[in-house]
C-alpha positions, 0 to 999 in steps of 0.5 A: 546863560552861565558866567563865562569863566573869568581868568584866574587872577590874584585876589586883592589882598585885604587890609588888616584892622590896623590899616583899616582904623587908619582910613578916614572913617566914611571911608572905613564904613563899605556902605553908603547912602546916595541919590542914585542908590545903596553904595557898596565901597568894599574896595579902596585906592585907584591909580587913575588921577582925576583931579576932581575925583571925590577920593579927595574927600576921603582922604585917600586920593593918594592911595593909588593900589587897590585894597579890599577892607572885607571880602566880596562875600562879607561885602554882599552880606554888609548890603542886603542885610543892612537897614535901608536895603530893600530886596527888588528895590533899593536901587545899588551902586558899586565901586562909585567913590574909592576906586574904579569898577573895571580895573583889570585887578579890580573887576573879578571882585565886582563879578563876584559881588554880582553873581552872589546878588544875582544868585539871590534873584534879586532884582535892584537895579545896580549902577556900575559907573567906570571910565576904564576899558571894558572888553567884549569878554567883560560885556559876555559876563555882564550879559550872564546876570539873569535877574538885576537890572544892571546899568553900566554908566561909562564917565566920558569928560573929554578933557583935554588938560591932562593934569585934570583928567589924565585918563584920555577919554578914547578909552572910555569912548571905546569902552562906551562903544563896546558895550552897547555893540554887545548889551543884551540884558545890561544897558549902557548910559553915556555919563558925560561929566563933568562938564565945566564952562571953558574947558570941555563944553565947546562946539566941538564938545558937545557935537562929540558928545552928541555923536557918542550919544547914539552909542548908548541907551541913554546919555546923562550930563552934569557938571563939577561937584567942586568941594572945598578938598578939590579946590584945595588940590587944583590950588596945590597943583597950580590947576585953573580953578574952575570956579571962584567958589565951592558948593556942597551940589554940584555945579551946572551953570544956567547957561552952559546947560541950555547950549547943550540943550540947544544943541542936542534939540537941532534934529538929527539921529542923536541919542536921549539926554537926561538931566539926572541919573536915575532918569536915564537908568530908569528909560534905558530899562524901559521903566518909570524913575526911581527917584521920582523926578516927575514931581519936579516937572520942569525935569522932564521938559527934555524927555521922551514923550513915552518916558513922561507917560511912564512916569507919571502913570507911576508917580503917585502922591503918598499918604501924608500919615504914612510919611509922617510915621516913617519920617519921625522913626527916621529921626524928623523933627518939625512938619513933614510935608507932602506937596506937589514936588516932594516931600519935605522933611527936617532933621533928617540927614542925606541917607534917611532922605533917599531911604524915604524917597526910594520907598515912596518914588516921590523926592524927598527934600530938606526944608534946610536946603531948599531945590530952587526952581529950575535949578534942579537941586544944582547949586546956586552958581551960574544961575539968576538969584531972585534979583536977577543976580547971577552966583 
């Protein structure tokens, strides 16, 4: 199938140097390494105001008109050339930090990121994560790509407070329904996120998500990732703030997550639910997780039996020698250490970590900063401490 032809748009301007040394530097720096894959941030700026939106982080949440830092082709050779990329399998993500993928000005840039990492017949799985409107011309050129495995996820909060999620959540309700009515050769994943106990994870909440999960391959929940610049900004805006604390993990508490179970294990003709992303991703494609989940068994309590199947035929425990030797030219230091769950490193910051864990499908976990059980690498708010304490 060929790419339908895109309406002619102008191409975002790209910053000059002089801006660009302006940005904070992880922001200036287009590739970045998180858990769900390669992110490719060749494009700054968005208009949606999401209080909880990581641009805070950045600097940049004030930043409202979409830039580009390089050009799309520049962009693609930044990814497949750079040292933790893996053709066919380091898994990709675009757009999932500075801007959203499926403005009207910004998607003609990420189908033209697309096409050229299709050209190369790669194969990566790519997550495209937007909460913004797609149309069935959009899901015309999704289907066109021939050889990734593309995932659209589409962030529905239902929110209702809309000096915390102005964006109503109808759009991406619809645009959650859209693609899945016309998904051929991509999959759609409900991302329903973030869930906060009193705001969004009521009966009426969750029976929305329930019913919207039958509209999607797969549907993932999670909850805040409440940093000290987020609560900085509820605080400044006289927002409620949702915790008494921030977290360096995102925050699920024990409670809210078992109603939702609860909830979605009552029968009916619900969709799949999935504690992580790359659980999701990896059943909407029919495929065993990436992220090597299955080592960490309470994850897969909530999963499809042919999913567990899959999974644990491909887990397989890695050679200690070999993950030493990869580790140390990594840059650990101290023991490495393959258990049951993970492999357990020191010294290694978040990018090596998923460099090592992609490369063997096996977690890899920072003896620092320890994934206690049940939790599922979640923070400690909300959960029973060892004595019987709740954080």
């Amino acid at each position: 199938m060929t790419a339908p032809a895109a309406p002619a748009r102008r191409a975002l301007p790209i910053l000059t140097p002089d801006k660009i040394g302006g940005l904070k530097p992880e922001l200036a720096d287009v590739i970045e390494y998180r858990k769900s894959g390669l992110s490719l941030n060749w494009i700054v700026g968005c208009p949606l105001e999401c209080g909880y939106c990581v641009r805070h982080l950045f600097d940049n949440f004030e930043m409202k008109v979409p830039r580009r830092l390089m050009s799309d082709e520049e962009a693609v050779t930044r990814l497949v050339s750079h040292s933790y990329f893996r053709a066919h399998k380091t898994p990709i993500q675009l757009l999932n930090r500075a801007t959203d993928p499926m403005l009207p000005i910004v998607k003609p840039h990420v189908f033209e990121v697309l096409r050229k990492l299709d050209e190369q017949g790669l194969t990566n799985h790519v997550l495209v994560i937007t909460r913004w409107r797609v149309r069935p011309e959009d899901c015309a050129v999704l289907n066109s790509f021939k050889h990734l495995r593309l995932t659209v996820l589409v962030t529905h909060s239902n929110i209702a407070d809309p000096a915390i999620e102005p964006v109503d959540s109808r759009i991406a309700a619809e645009s959650l329904r859209t693609l899945y009515e016309h998904a051929e050769r991509y999959r759609t994943v409900l991302y329903w996120r973030p869930i906060v106990p009193g705001l969004n994870d009521s009966d009426a909440h969750i029976e929305r998500a329930r019913e919207l999960s039958q509209h999607a391959h797969a549907t993932v929940f999670t909850g805040l990732f409440f940093r000290e610049e987020i609560a900085a900004y509820y605080e400044s805006h006289g927002l409620p703030m949702p915790y008494n604390d921030t977290a360096r993990r995102k925050i699920m508490p024990e409670e809210a997550e078992q109603r939702i179970l609860d909830a979605f294990d009552q029968g009916g003709s619900w969709g799949v639910l999935f504690r992580k992303t790359s659980c999701g991703v990896a059943y909407a494609h029919g495929e065993a997780d990436y992220n090597g989940h299955y080592g960490v068994r309470e994850l897969c309590d909530i999963c499809p039996k042919e999913q567990i199947a899959r999974c644990q035929a491909a887990w397989v425990k890695p050679d200690l020698t070999a993950v030493t030797h990869e580790a140390r030219v990594l840059g650990a230091r101290g023991e490495v250490e393959v258990n049951e769950r993970a492999i357990v490193v020191e010294g290694l910051d978040e990018p090596p970590r998923y460099f090592l864990q992609h490369g063997f499908r096996f977690q890899c976990h920072d003896r620092d900063k320890p994934h206690h059980y049940r939790q599922h690498g979640r923070a400690d708010i909300g959960w029973q401490a060892g004595d019987g304490t709740t954080a």
